[in-house]
N, C-alpha and C positions, 0 to 999 in steps of 0.2 A: 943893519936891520932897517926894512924901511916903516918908517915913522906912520903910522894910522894917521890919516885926513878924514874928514868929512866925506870928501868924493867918493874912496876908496871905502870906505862904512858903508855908505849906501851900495855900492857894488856888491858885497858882501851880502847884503840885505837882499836885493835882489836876486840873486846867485840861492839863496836860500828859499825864498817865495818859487822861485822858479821849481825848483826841487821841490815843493810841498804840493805845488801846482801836479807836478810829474807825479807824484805817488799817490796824489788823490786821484788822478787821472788814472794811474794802471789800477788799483784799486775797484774803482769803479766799473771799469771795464769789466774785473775779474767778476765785479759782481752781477754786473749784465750777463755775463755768460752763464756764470751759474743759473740767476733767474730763465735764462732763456732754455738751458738744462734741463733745469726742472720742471719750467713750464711744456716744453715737448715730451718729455718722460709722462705729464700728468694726461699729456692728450691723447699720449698712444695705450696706458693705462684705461683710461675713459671709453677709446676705441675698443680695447680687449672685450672690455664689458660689457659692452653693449655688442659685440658679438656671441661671447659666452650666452648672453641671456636669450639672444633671439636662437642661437643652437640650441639651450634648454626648452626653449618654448616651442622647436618644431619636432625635440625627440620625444616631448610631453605628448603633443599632438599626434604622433605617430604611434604612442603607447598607448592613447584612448581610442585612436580608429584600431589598433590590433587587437586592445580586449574588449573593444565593442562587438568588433567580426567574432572573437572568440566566444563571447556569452551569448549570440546568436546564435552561432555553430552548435556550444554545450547543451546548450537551449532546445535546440529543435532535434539532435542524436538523443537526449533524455525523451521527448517527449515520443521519437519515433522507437523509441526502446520501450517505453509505455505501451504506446498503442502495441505494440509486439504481446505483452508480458497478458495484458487484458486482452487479444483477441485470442492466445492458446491460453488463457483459464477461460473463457466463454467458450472453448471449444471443445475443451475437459469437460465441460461441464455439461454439456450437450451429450456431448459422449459417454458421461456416467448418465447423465437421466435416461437416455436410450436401452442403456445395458438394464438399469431395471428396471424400465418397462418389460423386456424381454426376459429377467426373470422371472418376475409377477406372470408374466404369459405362460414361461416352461414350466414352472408348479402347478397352474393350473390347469393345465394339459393334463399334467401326472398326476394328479390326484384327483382329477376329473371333480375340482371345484366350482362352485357357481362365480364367485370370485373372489380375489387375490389382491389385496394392495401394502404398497411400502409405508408408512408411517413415519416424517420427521418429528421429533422433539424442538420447541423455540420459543426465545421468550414472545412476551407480548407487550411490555408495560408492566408499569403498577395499577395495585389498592386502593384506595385513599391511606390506609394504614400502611404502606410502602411495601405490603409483601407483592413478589413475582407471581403475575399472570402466566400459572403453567401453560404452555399452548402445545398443538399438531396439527402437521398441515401432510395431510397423504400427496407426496412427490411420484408415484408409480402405482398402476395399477393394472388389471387386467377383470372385462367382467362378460358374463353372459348376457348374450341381446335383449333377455325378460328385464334386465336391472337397467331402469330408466333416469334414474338421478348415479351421475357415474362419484365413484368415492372421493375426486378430486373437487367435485362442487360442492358434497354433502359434507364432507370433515376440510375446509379450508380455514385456516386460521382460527380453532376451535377449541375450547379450554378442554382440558384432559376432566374435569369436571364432568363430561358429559358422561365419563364412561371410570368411574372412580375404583370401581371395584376390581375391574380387569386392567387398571391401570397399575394398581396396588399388588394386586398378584403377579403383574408379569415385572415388578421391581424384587418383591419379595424372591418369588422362586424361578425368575428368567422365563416362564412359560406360562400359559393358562388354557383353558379348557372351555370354554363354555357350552351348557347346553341349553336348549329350551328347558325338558322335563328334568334338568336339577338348578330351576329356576328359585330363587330364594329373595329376600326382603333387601340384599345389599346391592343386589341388581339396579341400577338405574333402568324408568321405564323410558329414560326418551332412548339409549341403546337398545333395550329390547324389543322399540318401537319399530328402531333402524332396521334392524333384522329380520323384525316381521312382515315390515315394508316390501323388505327385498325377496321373501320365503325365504330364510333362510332359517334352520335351528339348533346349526352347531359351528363355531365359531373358533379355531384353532390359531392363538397367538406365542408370538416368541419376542424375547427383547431382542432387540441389535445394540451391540456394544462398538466402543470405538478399539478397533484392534491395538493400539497403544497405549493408550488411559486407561483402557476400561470402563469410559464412562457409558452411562446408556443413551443412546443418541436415538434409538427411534423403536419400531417393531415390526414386525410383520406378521398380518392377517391372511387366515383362508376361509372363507364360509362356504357351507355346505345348507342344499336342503336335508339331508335324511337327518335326523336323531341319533348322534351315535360317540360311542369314547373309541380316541386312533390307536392303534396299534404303534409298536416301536419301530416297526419299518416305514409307517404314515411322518412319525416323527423323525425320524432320520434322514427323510426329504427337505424337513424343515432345516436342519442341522449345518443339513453340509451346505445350505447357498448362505447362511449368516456372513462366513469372510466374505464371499464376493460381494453382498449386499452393502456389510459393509466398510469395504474398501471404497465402493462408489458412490457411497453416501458421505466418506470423507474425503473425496478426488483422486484419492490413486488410484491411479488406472495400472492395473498388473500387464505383465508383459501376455499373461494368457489371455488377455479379454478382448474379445472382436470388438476394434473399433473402428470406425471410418476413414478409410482412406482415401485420396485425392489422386 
């Protein structure tokens, strides 16, 4: 066995240190590489990111120039769908006021009236008390050359007040009658003013109903000079143009009714 010395201890010693030297060294090493691991892992991570972000932020950009074009686009097809929609009801409407114009003219022909016109119901406003300004505004008419205030200037926007009593009959019984010689105290004189203005002294009215509802939307007038009560074939003229009257007074245009074409 040989005998430990001093010399031989510190060899030992050495031999040891050496070996602790070595394992702190691979050690260390291992951990450089880690660190250098994870540090390039962190960079290409970092990289990713900042890719991602700048591809989110050009497909963002590309989805606001696409629904910007689009809300332009929706925009301006709405608004040329519009102008569509408003220039054939401006042109319905033209088209029914024409048509009765052109009835007010055919009754008048035929019953060799002085003249003829259509009658709307609308409101007005209020009261001070909040009740409804009954109004009429005559949309069609037809008159002889003697009759100088035509019925579209004379009853424009005009309370039904003016004529209450032939207002009240033609709600009650859908028609009324008037004559001069069975003039009586219910009569309004500024109506019998109008009539007399125009020579006329018999006065032949009908309600217009809304072919749907039913509700009463207007009327139509014929005045005569002679004095006289109509027969039922006088009335039966009146009769049969109420649907077409109106139909055009609430825009349907039937497939029978001459209208304008291009």
């Amino acid at each position: 066995m040989t005998p430990v010395t001093y010399t031989n201890l510190n060899k030992l010693l050495l031999i040891r240190d050496i070996q602790e030297i070595a394992k702190t060294y691979i050690n260390d090493d291992r951990s450089y590489h880690w660190i250098w691991k994870n540090k390039h892992a962190s960079m290409n991570y970092k990289a990713h990111c900042v890719m991602s972000g700048i591809f989110i932020a050009i497909l963002n950009l590309i989805g606001v120039i696409v629904s910007s074009i689009g809300v332009v686009f929706v925009k301006e097809w709405i608004a040329k769908k519009r102008r569509k929609v408003i220039t054939n009801l401006l042109t319905s409407k033209a088209e029914c006021w024409m048509q009765l114009d052109k009835i007010a003219s055919n009754i008048r022909e035929s019953l060799n009236a002085k003249g003829v016109y259509v009658a709307y119901f609308h409101n007005g406003g209020k009261f001070c008390n909040g009740i409804n300004m009954d109004k009429f505004t005559v949309i069609a008419e037809d008159y002889d050359i003697s009759i100088t205030d035509p019925y579209k200037n004379r009853y424009k926007n005009v309370l039904t007040s003016i004529m209450p009593y032939t207002i009240l009959r033609l709600y009650r019984d859908s028609k009324y009658i008037f004559r001069m010689s069975a003039l009586t105290k219910y009569h309004s004189n500024m109506y019998v003013g109008d009539l007399r203005s125009r020579g006329c002294n018999t006065a032949i009215s009908i309600l217009i109903r809304d072919l749907k509802t039913d509700m009463p939307i207007g009327f139509l007038s014929a005045e005569f000079e002679l004095d006289f009560e109509p027969d039922a074939e006088m009335m039966q003229t009146f009769w049969k143009n109420h649907n077409r009257i109106s139909r055009n007074m609430t825009m349907v245009i039937d497939a029978t009714e001459d209208t304008i074409k291009n």
